[in-house]
C-alpha positions, 0 to 999 in steps of 0.5 A: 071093127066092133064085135058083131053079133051072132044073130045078125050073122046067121039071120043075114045067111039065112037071108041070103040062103046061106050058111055062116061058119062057126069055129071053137076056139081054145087058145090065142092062136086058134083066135088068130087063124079063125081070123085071118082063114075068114079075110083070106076069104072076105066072109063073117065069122063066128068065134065060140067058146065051149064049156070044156075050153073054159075048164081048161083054161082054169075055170076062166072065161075073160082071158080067152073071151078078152083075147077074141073081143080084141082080135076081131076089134082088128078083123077087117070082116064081122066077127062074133062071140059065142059061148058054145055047150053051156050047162053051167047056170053060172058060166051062163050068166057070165056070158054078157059081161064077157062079150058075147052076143049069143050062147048055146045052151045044152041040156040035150042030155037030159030027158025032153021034159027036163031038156024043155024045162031048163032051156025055156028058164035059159031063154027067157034069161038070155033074152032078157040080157039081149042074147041070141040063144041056141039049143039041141034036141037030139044026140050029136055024140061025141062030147067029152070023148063020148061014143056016137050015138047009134043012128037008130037009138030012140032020140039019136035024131032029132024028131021034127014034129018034136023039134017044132014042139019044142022051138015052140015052147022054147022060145029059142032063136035057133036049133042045133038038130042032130041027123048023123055028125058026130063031134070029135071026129078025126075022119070026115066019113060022116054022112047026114040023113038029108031027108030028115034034114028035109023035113026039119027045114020044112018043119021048123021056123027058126035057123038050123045049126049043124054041130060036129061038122069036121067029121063031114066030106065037102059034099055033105057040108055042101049038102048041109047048107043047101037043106037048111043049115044056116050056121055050122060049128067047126072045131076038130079040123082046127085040131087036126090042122094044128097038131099035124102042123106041129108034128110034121115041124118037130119031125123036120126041126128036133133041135127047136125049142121055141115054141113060137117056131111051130106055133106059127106053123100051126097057126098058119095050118088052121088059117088055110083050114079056115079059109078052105072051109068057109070056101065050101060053105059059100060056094053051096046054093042055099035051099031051093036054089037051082043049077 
């Protein structure tokens, strides 16, 4: 089917008080498992490309953002294109001829004057291209191999009063808001503030995104959706899946030397971590849902 858009994916979770999963993609078969994790469990899906994958990919967008519109032309569930962490103009602006429906645009590391400056002159442009865009107030830690922030430094949360302030002024279609994940991580040991996320939720009229959720357990995941979260991005559990799978069949196999041999299993591995994953997440009740 045709890619399906961003927006229409998390405004139809949000409706029906849920959340869709979001996963960062690098190569064809990341692309392939993502796809074949979410009809293994008949859900939506959305395929993000980050900043850093386009850097190594060479500094090129269309291969990869190719490969994804015709993978999900072939999906038998709804797919979407994003373009994740965006702090290039430039690759900003590449976004709608590529296929995308939505960016995340982040320049969360700059000082909230500066942040709500370039965000607002990004909104205004993506709309004005008919794209769906997502900001971050707040420090989700982790990007590039950076160190977690400490959970107590002024700015690591994000603020609500704030966060409505900046929406605002914005004009953002969504938030990406930071209350204790961290992206990178190899562990799920994380552990959300799900007070704050309370208060955000009550505070803020456009959907939540959770970024860094691989290093969540499938309580906090669950915990996540039932506060709010409408969209969560997933991409170093892919990783993991695909490096142990890889480790364990060159381990089994050191004669093997085509490549299409474990790249299969690996393939295989992020598919099950895909369609795991997008299970706990449905399987939450939304905000104000009883048992």
């Amino acid at each position: 089917m045709p890619l399906a858009a961003t927006g229409d994916l998390v405004a139809a979770a949000t409706a029906g008080r849920g959340a869709v999963a979001a996963f960062n993609v690098i190569t064809l078969e990341h692309i392939e498992a993502v796809i074949a994790g979410a009809e293994a469990v008949h859900a939506p899906v959305v395929l993000q490309v980050s900043e850093n994958a386009v850097r190594f990919r060479r500094g090129s967008l269309l291969p990869l953002a190719r490969a994804a519109t015709e993978a999900a032309a072939r999906a038998s569930v709804p797919v979407a294109l994003h373009l994740d962490h965006v702090q290039s103009d430039a690759l900003l602006r590449q976004a709608p001829g590529a296929g995308f429906s939505s960016v995340m645009y982040d320049a969360s590391r700059l000082p909230y004057d500066d942040n709500l400056a370039a965000t607002r002159a990004a909104a205004d442009w993506a709309h004005a291209q008919g794209l769906w865009i997502e900001a971050e107030l707040g420090q989700v830690g982790g990007k590039s191999g950076e160190p977690p922030p400490d959970p107590h430094t002024p700015g690591a949360r994000t603020d609500p009063v704030q966060a409505a302030g900046f929406v605002a002024d914005s004009g953002v279609d969504a938030l990406a808001v930071a209350i204790g994940s961290s992206h990178a991580m190899a562990t799920r040991t994380a552990a959300l503030d799900r007070a704050l996320l309370e208060r955000l939720s009550a505070a803020l009229d456009v959907p939540l995104v959770l970024h860094g959720s691989s290093g969540l357990p499938d309580d906090e995941l669950t915990a996540a959706v039932t506060g709010g979260i409408t969209k969560v991005n997933i991409g170093t559990a892919l990783n993991i899946a695909l490096t142990g799978a890889i480790r364990a069949f060159l381990a089994a196999h050191p004669e093997a030397v085509d490549s299409r041999a474990y790249l299969s299993v690996g393939r295989e591995a992020m598919a099950r971590a895909v369609a795991r994953l997008v299970t706990v997440l449905h399987g939450a009740p939304g905000p104000g849902a009883t048992s």
